[in-house]
C-alpha positions as CSV (number, residue, x, y, z in Angstrom):
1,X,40.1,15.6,-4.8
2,X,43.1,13.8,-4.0
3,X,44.6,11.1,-1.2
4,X,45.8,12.0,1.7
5,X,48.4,10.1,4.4
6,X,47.7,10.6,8.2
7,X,49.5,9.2,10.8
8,X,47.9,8.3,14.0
9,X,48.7,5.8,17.1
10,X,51.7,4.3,15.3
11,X,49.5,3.9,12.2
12,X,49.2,5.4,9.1
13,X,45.4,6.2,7.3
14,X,44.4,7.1,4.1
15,X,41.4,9.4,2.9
16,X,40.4,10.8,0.0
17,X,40.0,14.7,0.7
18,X,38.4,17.9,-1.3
19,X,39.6,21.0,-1.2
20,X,37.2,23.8,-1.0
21,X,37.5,27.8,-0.6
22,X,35.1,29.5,2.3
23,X,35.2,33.0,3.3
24,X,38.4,33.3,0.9
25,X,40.0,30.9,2.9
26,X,40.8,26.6,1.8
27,X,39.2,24.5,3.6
28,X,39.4,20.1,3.1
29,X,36.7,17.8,3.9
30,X,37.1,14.6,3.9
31,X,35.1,12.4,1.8
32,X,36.1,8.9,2.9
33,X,38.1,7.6,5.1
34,X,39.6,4.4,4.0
35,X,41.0,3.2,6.8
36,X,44.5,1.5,7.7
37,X,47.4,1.1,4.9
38,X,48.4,-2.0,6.4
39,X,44.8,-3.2,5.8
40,X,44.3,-1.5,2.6
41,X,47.2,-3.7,1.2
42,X,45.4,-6.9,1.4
43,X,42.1,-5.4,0.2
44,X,42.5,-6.2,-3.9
45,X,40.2,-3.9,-4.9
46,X,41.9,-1.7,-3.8
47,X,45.2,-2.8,-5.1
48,X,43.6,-2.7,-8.3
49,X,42.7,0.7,-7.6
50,X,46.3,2.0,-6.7
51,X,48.0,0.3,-9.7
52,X,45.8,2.8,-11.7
53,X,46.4,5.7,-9.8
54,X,50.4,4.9,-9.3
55,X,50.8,5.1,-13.5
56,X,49.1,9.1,-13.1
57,X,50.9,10.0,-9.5
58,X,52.2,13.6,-10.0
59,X,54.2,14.3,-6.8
60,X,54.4,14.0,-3.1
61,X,54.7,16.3,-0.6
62,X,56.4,15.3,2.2
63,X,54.8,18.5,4.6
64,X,50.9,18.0,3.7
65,X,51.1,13.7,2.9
66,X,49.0,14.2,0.0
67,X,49.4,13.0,-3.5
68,X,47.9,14.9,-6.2
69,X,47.0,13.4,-9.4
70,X,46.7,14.8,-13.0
71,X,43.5,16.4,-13.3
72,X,43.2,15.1,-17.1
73,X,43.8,11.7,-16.0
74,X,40.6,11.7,-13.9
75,X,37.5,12.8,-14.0
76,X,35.1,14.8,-12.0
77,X,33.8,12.5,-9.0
78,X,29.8,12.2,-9.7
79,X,27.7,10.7,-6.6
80,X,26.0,8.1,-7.3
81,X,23.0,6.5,-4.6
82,X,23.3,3.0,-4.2
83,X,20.8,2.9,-1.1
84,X,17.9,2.4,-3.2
85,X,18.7,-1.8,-3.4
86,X,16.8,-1.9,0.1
87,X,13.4,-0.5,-1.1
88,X,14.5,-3.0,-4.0
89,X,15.1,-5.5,-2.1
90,X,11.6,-5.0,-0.7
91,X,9.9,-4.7,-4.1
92,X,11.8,-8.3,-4.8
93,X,10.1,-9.5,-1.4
94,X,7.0,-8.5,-2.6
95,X,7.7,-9.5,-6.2
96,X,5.8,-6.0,-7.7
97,X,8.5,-6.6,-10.5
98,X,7.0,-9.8,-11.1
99,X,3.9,-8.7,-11.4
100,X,4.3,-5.7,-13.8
101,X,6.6,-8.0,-16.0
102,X,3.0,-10.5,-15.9
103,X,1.1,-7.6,-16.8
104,X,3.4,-6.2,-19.7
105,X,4.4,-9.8,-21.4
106,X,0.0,-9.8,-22.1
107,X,0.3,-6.7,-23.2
108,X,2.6,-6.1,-26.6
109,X,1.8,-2.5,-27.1
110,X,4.1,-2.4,-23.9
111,X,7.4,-1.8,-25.3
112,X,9.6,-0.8,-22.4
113,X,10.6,-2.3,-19.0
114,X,7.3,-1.2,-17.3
115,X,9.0,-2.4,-13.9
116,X,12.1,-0.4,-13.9
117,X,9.8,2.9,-15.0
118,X,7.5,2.0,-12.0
119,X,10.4,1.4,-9.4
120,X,12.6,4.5,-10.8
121,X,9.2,7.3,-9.8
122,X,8.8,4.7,-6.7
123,X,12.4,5.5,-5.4
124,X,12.9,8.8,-6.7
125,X,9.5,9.6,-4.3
126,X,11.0,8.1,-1.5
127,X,14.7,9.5,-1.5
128,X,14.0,12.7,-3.4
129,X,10.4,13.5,-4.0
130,X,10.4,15.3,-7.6
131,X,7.9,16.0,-10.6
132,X,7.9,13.4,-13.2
133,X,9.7,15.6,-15.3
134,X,12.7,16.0,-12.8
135,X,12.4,12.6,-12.4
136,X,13.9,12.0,-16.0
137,X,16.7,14.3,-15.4
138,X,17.8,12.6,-12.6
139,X,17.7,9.2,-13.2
140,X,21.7,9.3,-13.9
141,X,21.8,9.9,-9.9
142,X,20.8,6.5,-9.3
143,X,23.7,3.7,-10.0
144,X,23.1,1.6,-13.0
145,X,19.8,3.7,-14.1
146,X,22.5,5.0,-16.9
147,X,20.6,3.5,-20.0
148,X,18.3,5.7,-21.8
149,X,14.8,6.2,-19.9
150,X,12.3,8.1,-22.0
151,X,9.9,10.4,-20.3
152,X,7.4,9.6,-22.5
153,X,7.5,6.1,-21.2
154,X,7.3,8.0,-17.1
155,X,4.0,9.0,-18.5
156,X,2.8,6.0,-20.3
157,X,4.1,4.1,-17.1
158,X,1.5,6.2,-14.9
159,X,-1.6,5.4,-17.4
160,X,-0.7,2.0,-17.0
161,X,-0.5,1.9,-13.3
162,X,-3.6,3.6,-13.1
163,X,-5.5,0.7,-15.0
164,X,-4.4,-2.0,-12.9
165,X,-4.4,0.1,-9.7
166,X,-7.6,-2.7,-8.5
167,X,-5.4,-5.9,-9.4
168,X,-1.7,-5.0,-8.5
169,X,-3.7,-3.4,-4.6
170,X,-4.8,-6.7,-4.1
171,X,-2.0,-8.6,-5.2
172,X,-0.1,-6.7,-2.8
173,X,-2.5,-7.3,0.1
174,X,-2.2,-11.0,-0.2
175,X,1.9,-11.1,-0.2
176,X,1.9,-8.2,2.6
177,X,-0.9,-11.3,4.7
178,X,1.9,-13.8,3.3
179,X,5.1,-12.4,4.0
180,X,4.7,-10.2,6.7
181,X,1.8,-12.2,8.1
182,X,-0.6,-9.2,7.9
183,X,-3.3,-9.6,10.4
184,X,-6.7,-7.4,9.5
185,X,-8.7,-7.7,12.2
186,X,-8.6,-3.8,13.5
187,X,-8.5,-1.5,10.8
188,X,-7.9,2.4,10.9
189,X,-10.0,4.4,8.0
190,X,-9.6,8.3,7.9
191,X,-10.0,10.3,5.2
192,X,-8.0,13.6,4.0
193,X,-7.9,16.3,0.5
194,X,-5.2,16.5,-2.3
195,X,-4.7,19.7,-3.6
196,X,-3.6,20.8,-7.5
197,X,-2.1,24.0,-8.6
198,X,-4.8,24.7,-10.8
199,X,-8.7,26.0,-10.7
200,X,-10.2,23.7,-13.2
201,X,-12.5,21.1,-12.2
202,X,-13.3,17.5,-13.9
203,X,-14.9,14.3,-12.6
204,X,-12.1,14.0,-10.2
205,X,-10.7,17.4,-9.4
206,X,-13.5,19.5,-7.8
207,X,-13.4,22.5,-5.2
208,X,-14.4,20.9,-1.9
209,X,-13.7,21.1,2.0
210,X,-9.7,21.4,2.0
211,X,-8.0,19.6,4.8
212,X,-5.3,22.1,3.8
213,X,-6.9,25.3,3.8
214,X,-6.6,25.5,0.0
215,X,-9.7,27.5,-0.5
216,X,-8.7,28.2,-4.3
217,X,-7.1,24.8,-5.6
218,X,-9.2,22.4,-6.9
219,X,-8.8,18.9,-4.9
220,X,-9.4,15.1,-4.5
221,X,-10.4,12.8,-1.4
222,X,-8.4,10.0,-0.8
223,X,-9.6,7.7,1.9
224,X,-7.5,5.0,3.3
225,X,-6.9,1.8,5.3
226,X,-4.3,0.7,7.0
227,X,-3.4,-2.1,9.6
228,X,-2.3,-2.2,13.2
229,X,1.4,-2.0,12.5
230,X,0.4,1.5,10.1
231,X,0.7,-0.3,6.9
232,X,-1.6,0.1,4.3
233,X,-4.7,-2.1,3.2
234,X,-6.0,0.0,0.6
235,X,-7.1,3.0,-1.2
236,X,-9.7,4.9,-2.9
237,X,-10.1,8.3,-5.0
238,X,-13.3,10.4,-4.3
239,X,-13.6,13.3,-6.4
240,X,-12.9,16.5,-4.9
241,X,-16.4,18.0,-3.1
242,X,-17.2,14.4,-1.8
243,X,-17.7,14.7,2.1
244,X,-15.8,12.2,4.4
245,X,-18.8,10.4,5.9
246,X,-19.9,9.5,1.9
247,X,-17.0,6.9,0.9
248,X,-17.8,4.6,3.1
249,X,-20.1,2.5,1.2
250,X,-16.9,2.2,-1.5
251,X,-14.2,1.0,1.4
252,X,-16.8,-1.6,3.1
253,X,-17.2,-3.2,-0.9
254,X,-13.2,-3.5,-1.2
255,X,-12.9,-5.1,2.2
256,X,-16.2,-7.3,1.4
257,X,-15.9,-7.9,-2.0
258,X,-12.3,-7.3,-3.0
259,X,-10.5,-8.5,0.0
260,X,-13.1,-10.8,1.2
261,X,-12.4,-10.0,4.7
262,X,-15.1,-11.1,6.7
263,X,-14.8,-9.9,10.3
264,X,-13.3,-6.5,11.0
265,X,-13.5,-3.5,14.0
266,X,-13.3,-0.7,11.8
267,X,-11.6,2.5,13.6
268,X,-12.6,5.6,12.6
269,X,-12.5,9.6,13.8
270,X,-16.0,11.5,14.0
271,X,-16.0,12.7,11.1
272,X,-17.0,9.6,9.4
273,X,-19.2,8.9,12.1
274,X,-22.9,8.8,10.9
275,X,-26.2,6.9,11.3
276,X,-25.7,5.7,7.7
277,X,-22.4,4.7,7.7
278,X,-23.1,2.8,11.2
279,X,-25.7,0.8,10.0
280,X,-23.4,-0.2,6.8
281,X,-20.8,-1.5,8.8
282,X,-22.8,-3.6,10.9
283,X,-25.1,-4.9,7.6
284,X,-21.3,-5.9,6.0
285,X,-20.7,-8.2,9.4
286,X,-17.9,-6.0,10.9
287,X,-17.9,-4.1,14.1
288,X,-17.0,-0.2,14.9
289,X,-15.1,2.0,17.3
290,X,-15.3,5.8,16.2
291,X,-15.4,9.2,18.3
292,X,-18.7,10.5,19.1
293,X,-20.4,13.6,18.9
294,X,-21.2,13.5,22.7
295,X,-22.6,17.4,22.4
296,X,-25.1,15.5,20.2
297,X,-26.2,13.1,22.7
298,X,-29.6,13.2,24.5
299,X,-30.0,14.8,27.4
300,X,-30.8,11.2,29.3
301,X,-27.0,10.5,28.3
302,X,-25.4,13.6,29.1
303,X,-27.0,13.5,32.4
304,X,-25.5,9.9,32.9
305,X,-22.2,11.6,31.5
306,X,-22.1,14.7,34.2
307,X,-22.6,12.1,36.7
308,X,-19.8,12.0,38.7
309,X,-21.3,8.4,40.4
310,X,-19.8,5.7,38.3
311,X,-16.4,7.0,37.0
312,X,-13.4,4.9,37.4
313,X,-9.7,4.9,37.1
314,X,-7.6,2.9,34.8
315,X,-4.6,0.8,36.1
316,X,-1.7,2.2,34.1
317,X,0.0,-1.2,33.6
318,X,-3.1,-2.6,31.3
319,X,-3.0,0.1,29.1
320,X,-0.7,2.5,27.3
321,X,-1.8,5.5,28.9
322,X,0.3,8.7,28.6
323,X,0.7,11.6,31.2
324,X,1.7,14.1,28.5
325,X,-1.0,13.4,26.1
326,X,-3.8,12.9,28.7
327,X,-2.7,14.8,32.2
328,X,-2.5,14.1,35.7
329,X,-6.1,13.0,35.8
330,X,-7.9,10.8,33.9
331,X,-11.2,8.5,34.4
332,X,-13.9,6.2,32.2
333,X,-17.6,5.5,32.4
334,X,-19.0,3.0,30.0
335,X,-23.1,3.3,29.1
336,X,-24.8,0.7,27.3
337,X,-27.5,1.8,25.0
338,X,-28.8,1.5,21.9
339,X,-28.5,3.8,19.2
340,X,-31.4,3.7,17.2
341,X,-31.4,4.6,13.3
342,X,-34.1,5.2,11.2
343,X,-34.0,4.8,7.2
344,X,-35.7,6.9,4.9
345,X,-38.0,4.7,4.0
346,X,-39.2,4.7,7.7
347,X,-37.1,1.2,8.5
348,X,-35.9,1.4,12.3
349,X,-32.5,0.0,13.1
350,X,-31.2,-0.7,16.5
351,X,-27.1,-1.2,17.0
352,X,-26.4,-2.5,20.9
353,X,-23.8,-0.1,21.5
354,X,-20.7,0.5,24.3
355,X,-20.4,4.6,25.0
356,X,-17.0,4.7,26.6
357,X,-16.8,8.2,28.1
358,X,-13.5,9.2,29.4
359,X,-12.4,12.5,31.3
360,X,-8.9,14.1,31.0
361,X,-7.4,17.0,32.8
362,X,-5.1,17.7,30.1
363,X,-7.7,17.8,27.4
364,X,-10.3,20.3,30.0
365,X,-7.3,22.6,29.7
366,X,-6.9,22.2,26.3
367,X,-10.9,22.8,25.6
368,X,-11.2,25.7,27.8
369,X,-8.1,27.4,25.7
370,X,-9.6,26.7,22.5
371,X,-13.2,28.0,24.0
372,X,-11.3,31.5,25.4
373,X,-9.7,31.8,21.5
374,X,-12.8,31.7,20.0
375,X,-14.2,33.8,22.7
376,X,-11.7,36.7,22.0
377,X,-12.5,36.7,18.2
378,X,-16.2,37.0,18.8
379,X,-15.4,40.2,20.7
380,X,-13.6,41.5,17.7
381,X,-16.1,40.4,15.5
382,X,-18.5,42.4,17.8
383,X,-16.1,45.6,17.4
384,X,-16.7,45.1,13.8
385,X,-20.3,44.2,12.3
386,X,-20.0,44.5,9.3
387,X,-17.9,41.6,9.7
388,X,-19.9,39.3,11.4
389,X,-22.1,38.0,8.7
390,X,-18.8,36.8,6.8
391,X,-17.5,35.2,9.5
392,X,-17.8,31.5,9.8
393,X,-20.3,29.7,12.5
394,X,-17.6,27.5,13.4
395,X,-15.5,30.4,14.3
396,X,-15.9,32.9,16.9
397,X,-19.3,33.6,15.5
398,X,-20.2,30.1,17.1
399,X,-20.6,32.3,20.6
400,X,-22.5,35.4,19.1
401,X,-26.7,36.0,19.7
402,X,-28.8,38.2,17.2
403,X,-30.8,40.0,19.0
404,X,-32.9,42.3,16.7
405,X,-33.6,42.6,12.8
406,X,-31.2,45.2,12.1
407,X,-28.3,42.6,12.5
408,X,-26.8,43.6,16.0
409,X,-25.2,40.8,17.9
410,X,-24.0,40.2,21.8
411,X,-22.0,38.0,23.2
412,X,-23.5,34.4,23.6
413,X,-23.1,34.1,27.5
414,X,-25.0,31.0,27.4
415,X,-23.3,28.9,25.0
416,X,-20.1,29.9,26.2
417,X,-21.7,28.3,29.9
418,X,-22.6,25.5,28.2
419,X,-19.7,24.5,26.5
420,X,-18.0,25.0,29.5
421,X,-19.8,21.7,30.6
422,X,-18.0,19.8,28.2
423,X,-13.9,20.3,29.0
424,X,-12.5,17.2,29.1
425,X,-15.3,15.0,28.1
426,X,-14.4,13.2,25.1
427,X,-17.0,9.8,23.7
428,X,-16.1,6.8,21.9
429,X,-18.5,4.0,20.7
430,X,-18.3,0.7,20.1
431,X,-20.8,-2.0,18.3
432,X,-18.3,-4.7,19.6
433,X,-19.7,-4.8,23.0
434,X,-17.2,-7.9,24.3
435,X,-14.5,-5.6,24.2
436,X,-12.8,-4.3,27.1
437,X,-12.3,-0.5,28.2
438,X,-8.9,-1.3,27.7
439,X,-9.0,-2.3,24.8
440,X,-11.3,-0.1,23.3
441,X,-8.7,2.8,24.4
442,X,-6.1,0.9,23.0
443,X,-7.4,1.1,19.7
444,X,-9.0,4.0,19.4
445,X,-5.2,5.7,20.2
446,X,-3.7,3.8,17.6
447,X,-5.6,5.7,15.1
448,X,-2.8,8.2,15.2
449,X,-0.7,6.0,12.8
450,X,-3.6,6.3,9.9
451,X,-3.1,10.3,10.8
452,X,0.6,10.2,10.7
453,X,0.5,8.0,7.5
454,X,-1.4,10.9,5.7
455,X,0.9,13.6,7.3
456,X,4.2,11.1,5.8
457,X,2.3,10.8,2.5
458,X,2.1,14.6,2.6
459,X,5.4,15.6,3.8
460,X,8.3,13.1,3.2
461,X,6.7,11.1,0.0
462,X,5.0,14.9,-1.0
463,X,2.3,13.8,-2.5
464,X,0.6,17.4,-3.0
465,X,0.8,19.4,-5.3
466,X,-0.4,17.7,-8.0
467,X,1.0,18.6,-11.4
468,X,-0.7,15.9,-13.7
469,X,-3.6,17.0,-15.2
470,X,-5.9,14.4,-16.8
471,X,-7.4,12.0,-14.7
472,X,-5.4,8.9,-15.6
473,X,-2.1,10.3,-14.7
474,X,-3.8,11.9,-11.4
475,X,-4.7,8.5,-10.7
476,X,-1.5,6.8,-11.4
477,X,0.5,9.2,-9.4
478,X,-1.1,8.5,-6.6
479,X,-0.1,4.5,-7.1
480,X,3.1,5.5,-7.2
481,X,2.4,7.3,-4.3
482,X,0.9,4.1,-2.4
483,X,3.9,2.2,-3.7
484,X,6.5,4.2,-2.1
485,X,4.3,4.1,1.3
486,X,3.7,0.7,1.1
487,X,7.8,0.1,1.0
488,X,8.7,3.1,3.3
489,X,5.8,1.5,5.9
490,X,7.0,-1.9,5.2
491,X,11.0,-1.2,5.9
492,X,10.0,0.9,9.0
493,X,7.9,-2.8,10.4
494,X,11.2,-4.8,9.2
495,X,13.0,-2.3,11.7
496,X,10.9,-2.3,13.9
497,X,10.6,-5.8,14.2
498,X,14.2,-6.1,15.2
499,X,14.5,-3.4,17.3
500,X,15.8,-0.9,15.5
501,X,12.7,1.9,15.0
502,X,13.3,4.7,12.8
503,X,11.3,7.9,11.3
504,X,10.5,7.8,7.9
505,X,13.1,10.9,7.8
506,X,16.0,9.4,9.6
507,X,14.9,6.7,7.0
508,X,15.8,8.7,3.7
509,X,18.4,10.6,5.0
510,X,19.9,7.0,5.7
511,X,19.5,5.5,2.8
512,X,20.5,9.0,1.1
513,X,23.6,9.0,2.6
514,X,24.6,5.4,0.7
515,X,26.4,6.8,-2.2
516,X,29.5,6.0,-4.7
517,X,31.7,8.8,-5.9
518,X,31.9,7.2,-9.7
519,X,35.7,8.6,-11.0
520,X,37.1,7.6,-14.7
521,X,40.6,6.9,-14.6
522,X,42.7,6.7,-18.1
523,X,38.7,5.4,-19.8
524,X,37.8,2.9,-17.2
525,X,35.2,3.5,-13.8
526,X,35.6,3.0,-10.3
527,X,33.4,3.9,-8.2
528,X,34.2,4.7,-4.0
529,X,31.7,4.3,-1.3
530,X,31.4,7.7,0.7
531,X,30.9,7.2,3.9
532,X,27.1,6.3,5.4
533,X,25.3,7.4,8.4
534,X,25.4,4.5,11.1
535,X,21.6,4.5,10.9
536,X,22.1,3.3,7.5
537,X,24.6,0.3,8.3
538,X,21.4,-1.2,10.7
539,X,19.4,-0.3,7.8
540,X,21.6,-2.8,5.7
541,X,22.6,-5.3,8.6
542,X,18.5,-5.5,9.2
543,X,17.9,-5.7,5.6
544,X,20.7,-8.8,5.1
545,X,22.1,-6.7,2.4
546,X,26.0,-6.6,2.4
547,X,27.7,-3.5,1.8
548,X,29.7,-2.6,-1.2
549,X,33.8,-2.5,0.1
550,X,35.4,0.9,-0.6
551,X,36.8,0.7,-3.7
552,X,35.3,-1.4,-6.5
553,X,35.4,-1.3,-10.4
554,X,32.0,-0.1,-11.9
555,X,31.8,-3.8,-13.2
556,X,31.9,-5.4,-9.5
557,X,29.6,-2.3,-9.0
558,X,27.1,-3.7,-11.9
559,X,27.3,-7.1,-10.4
560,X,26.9,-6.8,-6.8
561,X,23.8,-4.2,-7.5
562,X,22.2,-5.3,-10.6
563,X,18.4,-4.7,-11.2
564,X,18.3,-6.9,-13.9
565,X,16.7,-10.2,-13.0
């Protein structure tokens, strides 16, 4: 590594360059470039910086511009992220630090700083998403995480997260409602599986319906809530084998009981669409909008439904409607009814409801290529037999008829026909019968954030797989977990909100991208700011956080980004 002098439009630059070898050739890449001399000379850090390096200068060369120095006068450059002070900054907002401190000050067998522990897994999941083990190697990566960090107090962190999981959620729900004036009147519930690398089963981890095709890892259920702008409410843990449509009861008492929210439209996907679950909503005071089964409706509705008397077409300017997602065509019919629910102890319960039937040309193609896929496979299952009873009804076994004892099967003509009825057709319903089409549409589309917060919490946080294995560090990995979501969702509204929307990836390869190169010259540290991405200078211009200048002395490094408060 060494500077180098460039002249260009009258002026002359300086950057600090590496030399590397590729395909047996050098090769420089520049690290940083520093900008003007003439500027440089009035910067005093930098001054400071260049009265170090003049006392170790070696030579000049007058052909290349560079200035090497002596190589046992300086170190080895190590990069350094500084980035993490805006999910820091965050964590300040929402005073979690505060909080942990609170909860460690009643607690004397807590013997280390619980909040730094807490934000180091936070971070590390955001920026680099690691085991806890990895974790503790690379907290040196982070800028002033240099002091000793035990890994035995990672793991003690995680027990202790997972016993006030219930307090520090809804601490964080009222200062999200404060600061960020979180509104909670729609709410988007889904529900999805966490896998483990591991067969063995205990009141959490269980073998259940994988929403990742992990047939042979034990899992759990996670459902959770978020708001309109795809932040999170809240959370809950279901052991592994519980089915979607049973942790409702659980998320209508933390709303109820925990949040005390009392009016809600809770938006949800079929599969936690049932009688049962119905009925609780409305008994808890809140309204619905989920996806129906319409191939489950009676035949009085699904007459009303083929009816082509009735069907209208939505003005595109009142709502968000979408060519490449629904087609060329697309209509609605709304039927009132009432969907009638009986208990098991022969109660009857009647819900005035809103079907909002809509038709979509893009979606009948879509249907009738699914339908043709599934068609195909039954005809290979029919060219093998033996296979057929192994195969899966939902499958292309879906469209195969038995037809005698001895286990020979045709082709289902008829419930391919009457499928066919179907392309297009899709069903929502809604208790909250005030609302308009519109409206209902709206939200109902907005459940995609919920879907895409799962697929961030599975891909960029990588939440799966699990490597903990008793149930208290299980559970306080996924806090950590619903920490770093909670920042990474929060920073992406703060964007957002002032125009400047970014992907959770462009996000962290942002704020990745805000590093020091820390050098030791003759004992003492300076550290250099490589250069950043220009998504990460709105990051940091959004954010009202000032950027470090190039060259600084670990000290003005320690003071300008010091996590000690």
């Amino acid at each position: 590594m060494f500077l180098k002098i460039t002249k260009a439009g009258g002026y002359e630059y300086a950057k600090i360059v590496h030399n590397y070898r590729e395909n047996g050739k050098i090769k420089q890449k520049v690290l940083l470039n520093l900008g003007r001399i003439d500027e440089l000379k009035n910067d005093p850090s930098f001054i400071n910086l260049v009265d170090k390096l003049q006392k170790i200068f070696l030579s000049s060369s007058e052909e290349t511009g560079s200035i090497k120095l002596f190589p046992e006068d300086v170190s080895e450059g190590i990069i350094k992220n500084w980035g993490y002070v805006v999910y820091r900054k965050l964590w300040e907002e929402l005073e979690i630090g505060k909080f942990l401190k609170r909860y460690s000050s009643q607690n004397s067998r807590i013997k280390f700083d619980i909040d730094k522990v807490t934000f180091l897994m936070t971070v590390q999941r955001l920026i680099q998403p690691v085991s806890k083990l990895q974790t503790y190697y690379r907290k040196n990566r982070y800028f002033e995480f240099e002091e000793d960090i035990d890994l035995n107090q990672l793991y003690r962190g995680l027990d202790i997260l997972a016993q006030i999981k219930e307090d520090l959620e809804l601490y964080l729900y009222h200062k999200n409602r404060d600061l960020f004036n979180m509104v909670v009147d729609v709410v988007f519930y889904d529900v999805t599986t966490f896998y483990f690398e591991s067969i063995k089963q205990d009141n959490l981890r269980d073998f259940g319906f994988s929403k990742d095709n992990k047939v042979n890892e034990v899992q759990v259920v996670m459902g959770m809530l978020v708001d309109k702008e795809g932040r999170p409410v809240g959370y809950e843990l279901f052991p592994g084998d519980t089915v979607d449509s049973k942790t409702m009861i659980e998320i209508l008492r933390k709303l109820k009981e925990k949040f005390c929210i009392d009016q809600v439209i809770i938006v949800a996907d079929k599969g936690l669409n049932s009688k049962l679950n119905l009925k609780l909503i409305k008994e808890a005071g809140y309204d619905y909008i989920v996806a129906s089964r319409l191939k489950n409706m009676s035949k009085e509705i699904l007459d009303r439904v083929f009816d082509e008397e009735g069907y209208q077409v939505l003005e595109e300017k009142k709502w968000r409607f979408d060519r490449e997602i629904f087609g060329e065509e697309f209509r609605f019919k709304v039927i009132e009814r009432e969907n009638i629910i009986k208990t098991g102890e022969g109660e009857i319960f009647k819900i005035p409801e809103n079907l909002v039937i809509t038709y979509s040309s893009k979606r009948a193609k879509k249907d009738k290529e699914d339908r043709q896929r599934l068609v195909e496979k039954a005809k290979e299952l029919l060219e093998r037999p033996g296979n057929v009873r192994a195969a899966e009804k939902r499958g292309g076994r879906k469209y195969l008829r038995r037809i005698s004892e001895s286990e020979e099967y045709v082709l289902d003509e008829e419930a391919i026909k009457r499928d066919e009825k179907f392309d297009g057709f899709y069903a929502i319903q809604t208790s909250k019968k005030e609302m308009s089409v519109t409206e209902v549409l709206n939200a109902y589309h907005d459940l995609w954030k919920i879907e895409q917060s799962f697929r961030v919490m599975k891909s960029c946080l990588e939440v799966r797989p699990i490597f903990h294995w008793t149930e208290k560090r299980i559970r306080g990995h996924f806090v950590v977990c619903y920490l770093a979501f909670l920042l990474e969702r929060t920073l992406e509204y703060s964007l957002r909100s002032k125009g400047k929307e970014l992907s959770s990836d462009r996000i962290k390869e942002a704020i990745g991208s805000m590093n020091f190169v820390e050098i030791e010259i003759n004992g003492k540290k300076y550290l250099i700011k490589q250069k950043m991405e220009e998504k990460a200078e709105n990051i940091l211009k959004v954010m009202k956080i000032k950027a470090p200048k190039n060259f600084i002395t670990y000290e003005e490094g320690m003071e300008l980004i010091s996590m000690r408060k």
